[in-house]
PASEBA-1860 file (N, C-alpha, C; in nm, 3 decimals):
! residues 141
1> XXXXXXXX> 0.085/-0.117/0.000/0.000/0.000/0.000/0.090/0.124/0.000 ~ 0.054/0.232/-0.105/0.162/0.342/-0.088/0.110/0.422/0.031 ~ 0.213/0.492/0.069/0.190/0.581/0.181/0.124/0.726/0.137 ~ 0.069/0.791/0.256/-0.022/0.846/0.218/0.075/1.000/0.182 ~ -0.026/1.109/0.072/0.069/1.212/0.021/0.057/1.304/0.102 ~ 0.078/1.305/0.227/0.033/1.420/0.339/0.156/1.407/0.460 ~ 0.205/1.539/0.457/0.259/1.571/0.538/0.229/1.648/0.675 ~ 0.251/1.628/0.811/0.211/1.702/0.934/0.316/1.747/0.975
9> XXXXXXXX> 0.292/1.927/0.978/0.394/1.948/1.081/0.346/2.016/1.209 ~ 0.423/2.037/1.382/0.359/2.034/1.448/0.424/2.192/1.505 ~ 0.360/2.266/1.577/0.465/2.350/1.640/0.429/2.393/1.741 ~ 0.437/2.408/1.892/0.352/2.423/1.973/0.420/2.548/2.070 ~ 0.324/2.578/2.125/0.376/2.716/2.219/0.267/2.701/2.321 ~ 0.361/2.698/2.430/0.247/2.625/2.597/0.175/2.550/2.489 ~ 0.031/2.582/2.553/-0.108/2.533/2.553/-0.184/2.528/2.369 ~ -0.039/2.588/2.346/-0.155/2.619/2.122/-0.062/2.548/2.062
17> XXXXXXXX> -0.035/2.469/1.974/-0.091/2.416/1.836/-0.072/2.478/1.728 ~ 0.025/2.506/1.584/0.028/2.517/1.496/0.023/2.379/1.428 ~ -0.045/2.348/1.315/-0.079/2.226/1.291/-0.025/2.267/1.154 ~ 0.059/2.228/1.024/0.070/2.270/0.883/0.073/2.161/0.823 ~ -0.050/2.114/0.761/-0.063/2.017/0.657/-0.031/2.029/0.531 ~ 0.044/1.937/0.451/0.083/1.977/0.336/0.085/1.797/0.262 ~ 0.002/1.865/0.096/-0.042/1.762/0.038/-0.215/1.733/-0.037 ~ -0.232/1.600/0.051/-0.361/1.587/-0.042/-0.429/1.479/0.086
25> XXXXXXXX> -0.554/1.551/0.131/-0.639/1.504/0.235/-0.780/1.434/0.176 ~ -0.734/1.267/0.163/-0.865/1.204/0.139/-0.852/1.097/0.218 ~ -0.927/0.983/0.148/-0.984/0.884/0.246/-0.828/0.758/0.270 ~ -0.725/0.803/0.207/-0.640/0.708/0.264/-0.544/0.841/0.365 ~ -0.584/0.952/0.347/-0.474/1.026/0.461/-0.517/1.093/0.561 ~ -0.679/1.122/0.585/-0.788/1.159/0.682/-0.721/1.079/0.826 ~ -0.681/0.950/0.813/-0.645/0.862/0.948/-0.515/0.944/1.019 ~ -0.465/1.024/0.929/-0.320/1.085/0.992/-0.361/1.224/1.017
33> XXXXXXXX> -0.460/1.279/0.950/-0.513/1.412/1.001/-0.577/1.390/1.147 ~ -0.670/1.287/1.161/-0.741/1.254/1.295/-0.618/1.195/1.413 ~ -0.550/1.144/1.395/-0.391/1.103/1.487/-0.358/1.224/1.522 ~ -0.319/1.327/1.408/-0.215/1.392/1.469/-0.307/1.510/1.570 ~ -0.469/1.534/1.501/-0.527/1.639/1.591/-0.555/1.560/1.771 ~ -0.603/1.460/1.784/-0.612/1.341/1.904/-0.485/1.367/1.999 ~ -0.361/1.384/1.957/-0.234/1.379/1.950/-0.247/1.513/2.090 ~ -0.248/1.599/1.952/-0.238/1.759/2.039/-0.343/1.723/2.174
41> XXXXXXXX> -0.483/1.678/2.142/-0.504/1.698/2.269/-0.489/1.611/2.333 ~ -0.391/1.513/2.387/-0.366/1.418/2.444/-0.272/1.512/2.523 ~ -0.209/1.556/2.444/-0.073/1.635/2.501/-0.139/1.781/2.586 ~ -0.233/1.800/2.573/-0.278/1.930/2.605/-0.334/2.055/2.575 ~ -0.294/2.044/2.485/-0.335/2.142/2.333/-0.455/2.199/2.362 ~ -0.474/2.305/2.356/-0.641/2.364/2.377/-0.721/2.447/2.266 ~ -0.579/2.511/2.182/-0.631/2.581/2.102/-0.532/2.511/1.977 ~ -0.574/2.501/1.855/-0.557/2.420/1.778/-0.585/2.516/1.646
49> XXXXXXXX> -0.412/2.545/1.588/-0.485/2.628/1.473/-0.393/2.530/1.326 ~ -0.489/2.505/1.187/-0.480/2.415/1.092/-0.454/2.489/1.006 ~ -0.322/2.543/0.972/-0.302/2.574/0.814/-0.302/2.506/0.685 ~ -0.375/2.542/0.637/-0.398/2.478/0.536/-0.345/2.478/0.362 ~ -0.269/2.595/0.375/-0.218/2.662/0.258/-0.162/2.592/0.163 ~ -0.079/2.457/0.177/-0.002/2.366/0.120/-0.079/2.274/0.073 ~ -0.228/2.243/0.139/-0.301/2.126/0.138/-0.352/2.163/-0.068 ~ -0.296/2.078/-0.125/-0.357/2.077/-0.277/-0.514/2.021/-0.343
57> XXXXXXXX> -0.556/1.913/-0.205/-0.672/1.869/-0.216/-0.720/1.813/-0.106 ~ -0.848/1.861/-0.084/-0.918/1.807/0.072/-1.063/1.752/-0.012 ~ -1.092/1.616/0.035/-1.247/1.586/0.028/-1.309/1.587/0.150 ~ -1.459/1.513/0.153/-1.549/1.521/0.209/-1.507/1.425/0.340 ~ -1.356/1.335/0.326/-1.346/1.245/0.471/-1.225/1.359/0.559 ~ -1.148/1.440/0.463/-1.055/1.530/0.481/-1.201/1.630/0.616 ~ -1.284/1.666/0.581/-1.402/1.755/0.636/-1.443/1.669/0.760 ~ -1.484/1.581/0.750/-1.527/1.490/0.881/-1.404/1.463/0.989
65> XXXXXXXX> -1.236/1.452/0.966/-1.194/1.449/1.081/-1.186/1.546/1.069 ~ -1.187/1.706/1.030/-1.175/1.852/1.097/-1.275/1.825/1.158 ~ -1.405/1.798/1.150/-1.542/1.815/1.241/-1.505/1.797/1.395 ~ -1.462/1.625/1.293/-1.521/1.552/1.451/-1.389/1.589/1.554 ~ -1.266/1.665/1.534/-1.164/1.717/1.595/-1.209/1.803/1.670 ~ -1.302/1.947/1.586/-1.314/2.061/1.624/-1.417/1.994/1.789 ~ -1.527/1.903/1.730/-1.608/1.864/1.840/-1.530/1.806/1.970 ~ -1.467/1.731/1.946/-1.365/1.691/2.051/-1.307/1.773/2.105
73> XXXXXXXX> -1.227/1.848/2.059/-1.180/1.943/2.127/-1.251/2.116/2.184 ~ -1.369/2.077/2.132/-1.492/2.181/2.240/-1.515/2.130/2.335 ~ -1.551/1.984/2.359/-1.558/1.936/2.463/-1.429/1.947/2.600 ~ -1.371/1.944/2.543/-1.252/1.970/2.625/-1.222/2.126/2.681 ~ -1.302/2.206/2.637/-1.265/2.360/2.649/-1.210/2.443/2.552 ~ -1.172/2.369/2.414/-1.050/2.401/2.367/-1.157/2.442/2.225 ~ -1.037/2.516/2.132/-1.097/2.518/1.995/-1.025/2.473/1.896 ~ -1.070/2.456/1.773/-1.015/2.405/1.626/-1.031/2.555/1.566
81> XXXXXXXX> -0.903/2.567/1.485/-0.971/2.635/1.352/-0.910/2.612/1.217 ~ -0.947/2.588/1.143/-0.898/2.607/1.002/-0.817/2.729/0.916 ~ -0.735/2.731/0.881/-0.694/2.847/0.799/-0.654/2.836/0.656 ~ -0.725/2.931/0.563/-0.664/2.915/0.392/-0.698/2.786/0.362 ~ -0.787/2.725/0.401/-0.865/2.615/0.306/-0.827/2.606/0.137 ~ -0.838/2.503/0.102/-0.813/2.490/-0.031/-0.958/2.513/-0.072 ~ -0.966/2.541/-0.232/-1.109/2.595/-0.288/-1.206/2.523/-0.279 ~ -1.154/2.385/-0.291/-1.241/2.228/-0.275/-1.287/2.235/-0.158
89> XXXXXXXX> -1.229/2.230/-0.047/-1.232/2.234/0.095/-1.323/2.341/0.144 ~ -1.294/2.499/0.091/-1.413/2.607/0.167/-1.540/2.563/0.133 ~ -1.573/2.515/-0.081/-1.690/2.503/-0.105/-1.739/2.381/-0.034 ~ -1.700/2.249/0.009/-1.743/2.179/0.076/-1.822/2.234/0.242 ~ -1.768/2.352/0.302/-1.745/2.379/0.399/-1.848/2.442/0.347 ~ -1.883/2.561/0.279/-1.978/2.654/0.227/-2.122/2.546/0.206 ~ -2.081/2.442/0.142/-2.221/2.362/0.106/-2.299/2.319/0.218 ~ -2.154/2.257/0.327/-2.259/2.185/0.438/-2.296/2.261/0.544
97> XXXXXXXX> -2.264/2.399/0.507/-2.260/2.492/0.606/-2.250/2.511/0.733 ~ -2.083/2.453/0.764/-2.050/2.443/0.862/-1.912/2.529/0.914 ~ -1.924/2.642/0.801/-1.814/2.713/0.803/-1.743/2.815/0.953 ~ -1.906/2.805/1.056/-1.872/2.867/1.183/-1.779/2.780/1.269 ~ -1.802/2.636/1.262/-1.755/2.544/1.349/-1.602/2.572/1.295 ~ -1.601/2.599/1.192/-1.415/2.544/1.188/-1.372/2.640/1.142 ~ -1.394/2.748/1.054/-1.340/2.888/1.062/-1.358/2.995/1.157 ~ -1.440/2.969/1.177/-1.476/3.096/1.344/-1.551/3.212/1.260
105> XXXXXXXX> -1.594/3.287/1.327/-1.621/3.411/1.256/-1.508/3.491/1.254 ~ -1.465/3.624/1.171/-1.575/3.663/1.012/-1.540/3.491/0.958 ~ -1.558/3.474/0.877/-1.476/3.392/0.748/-1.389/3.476/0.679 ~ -1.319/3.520/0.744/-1.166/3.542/0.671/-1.106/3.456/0.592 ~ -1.167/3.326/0.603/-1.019/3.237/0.515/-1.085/3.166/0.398 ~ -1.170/3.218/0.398/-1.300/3.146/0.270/-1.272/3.230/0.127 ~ -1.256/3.202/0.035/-1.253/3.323/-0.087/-1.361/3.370/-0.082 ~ -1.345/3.537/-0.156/-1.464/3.586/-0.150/-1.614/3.546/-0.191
113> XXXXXXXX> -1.558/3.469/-0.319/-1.717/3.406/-0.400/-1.806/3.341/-0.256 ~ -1.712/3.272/-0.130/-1.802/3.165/-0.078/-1.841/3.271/0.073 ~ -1.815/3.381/0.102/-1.833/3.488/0.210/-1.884/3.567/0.208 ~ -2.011/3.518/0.130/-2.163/3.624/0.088/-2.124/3.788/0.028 ~ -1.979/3.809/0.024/-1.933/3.918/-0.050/-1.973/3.911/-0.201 ~ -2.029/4.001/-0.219/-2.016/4.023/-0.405/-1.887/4.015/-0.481 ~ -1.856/3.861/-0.582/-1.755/3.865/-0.617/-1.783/3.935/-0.781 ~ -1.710/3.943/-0.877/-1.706/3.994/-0.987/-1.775/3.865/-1.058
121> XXXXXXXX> -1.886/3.952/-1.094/-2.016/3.827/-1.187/-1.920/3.820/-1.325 ~ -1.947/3.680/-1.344/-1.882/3.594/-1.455/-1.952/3.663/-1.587 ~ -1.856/3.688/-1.700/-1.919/3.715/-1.816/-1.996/3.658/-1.918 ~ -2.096/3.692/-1.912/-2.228/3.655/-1.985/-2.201/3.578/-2.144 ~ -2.194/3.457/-2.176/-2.131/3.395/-2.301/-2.197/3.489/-2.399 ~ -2.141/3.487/-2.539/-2.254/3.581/-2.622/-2.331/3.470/-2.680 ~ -2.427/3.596/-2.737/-2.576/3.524/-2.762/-2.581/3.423/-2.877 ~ -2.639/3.328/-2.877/-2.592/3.252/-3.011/-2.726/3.224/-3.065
129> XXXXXXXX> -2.767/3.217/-3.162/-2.872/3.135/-3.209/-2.863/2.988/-3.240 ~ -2.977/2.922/-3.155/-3.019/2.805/-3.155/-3.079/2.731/-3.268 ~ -3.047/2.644/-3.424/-3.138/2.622/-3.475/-3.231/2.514/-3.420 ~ -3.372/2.563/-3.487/-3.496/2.480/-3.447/-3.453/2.348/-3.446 ~ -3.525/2.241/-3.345/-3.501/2.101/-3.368/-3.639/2.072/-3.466 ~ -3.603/1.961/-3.583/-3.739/1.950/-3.645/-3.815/1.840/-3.526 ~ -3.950/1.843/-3.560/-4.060/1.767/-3.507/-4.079/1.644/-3.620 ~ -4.027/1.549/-3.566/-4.071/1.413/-3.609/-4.243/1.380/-3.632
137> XXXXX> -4.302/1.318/-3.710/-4.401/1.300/-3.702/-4.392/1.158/-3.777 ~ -4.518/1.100/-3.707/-4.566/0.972/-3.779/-4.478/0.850/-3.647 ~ -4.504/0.760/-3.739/-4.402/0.596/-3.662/-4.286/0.622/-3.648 ~ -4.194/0.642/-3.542/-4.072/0.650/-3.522/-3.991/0.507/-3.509 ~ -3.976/0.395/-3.548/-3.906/0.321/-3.507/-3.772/0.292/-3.468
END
């Protein structure tokens, strides 16, 4: 089995957590994202911050251990946050709309299109004419 394309790095100061993932977060490298966040709070960790800048691709299992991290570690007192999401990653985040739990407010780290800001509307294709489809009539076999 190849190893997974994700790198963790850790950096801690007292009680916080720099977390810098770098790579590609799916369903064979999600198990090392959920380790290493478990990790921090094993060790103590309370505040937990996830750069994300390097990450080239996050799916929908990449999203479930941020969740179920951020939840774990509320329980504990502590917080998660996400930073610079990849584009895949905010719109996932934008769809299931869960962007408070793991970005915090404002959404600073969301591009503008997904942070209810007015982004620059896409240009309108030009107009083309359609020819008519004919109408069949009779037995089509």
């Amino acid at each position: 089995m190849p190893l997974p394309q994700l790198t963790v790095y850790r950096h801690d100061r007292e009680n916080r957590a720099l977390i810098t993932l770098s790579g590609e977060i799916d369903l064979e490298s999600a198990p090392l994202v959920r380790a290493s966040l478990e990790r921090c709070r094993r060790d103590g960790i309370r505040t937990i911050d996830v750069d994300l800048t390097p990450v080239t691709f996050c799916d929908c299992s990449g999203l479930n251990a941020f969740l179920r991290a951020a939840q774990q570690t509320t329980v504990v007192g502590g917080t998660l946050r996400l930073h610079h999401p990849p584009t895949t990653l905010a719109q996932i985040i934008d769809l299931a709309g869960c962007g408070f739990l793991l970005l915090g407010p404002p959404f600073d780290h969301m591009p503008p299109s997904l942070r209810g800001t007015p982004a620059t509307p896409p240009q309108a294709p030009p107009h083309r004419s359609v020819p008519p489809v004919p109408v069949l009539s009779g037995n089509v076999r």
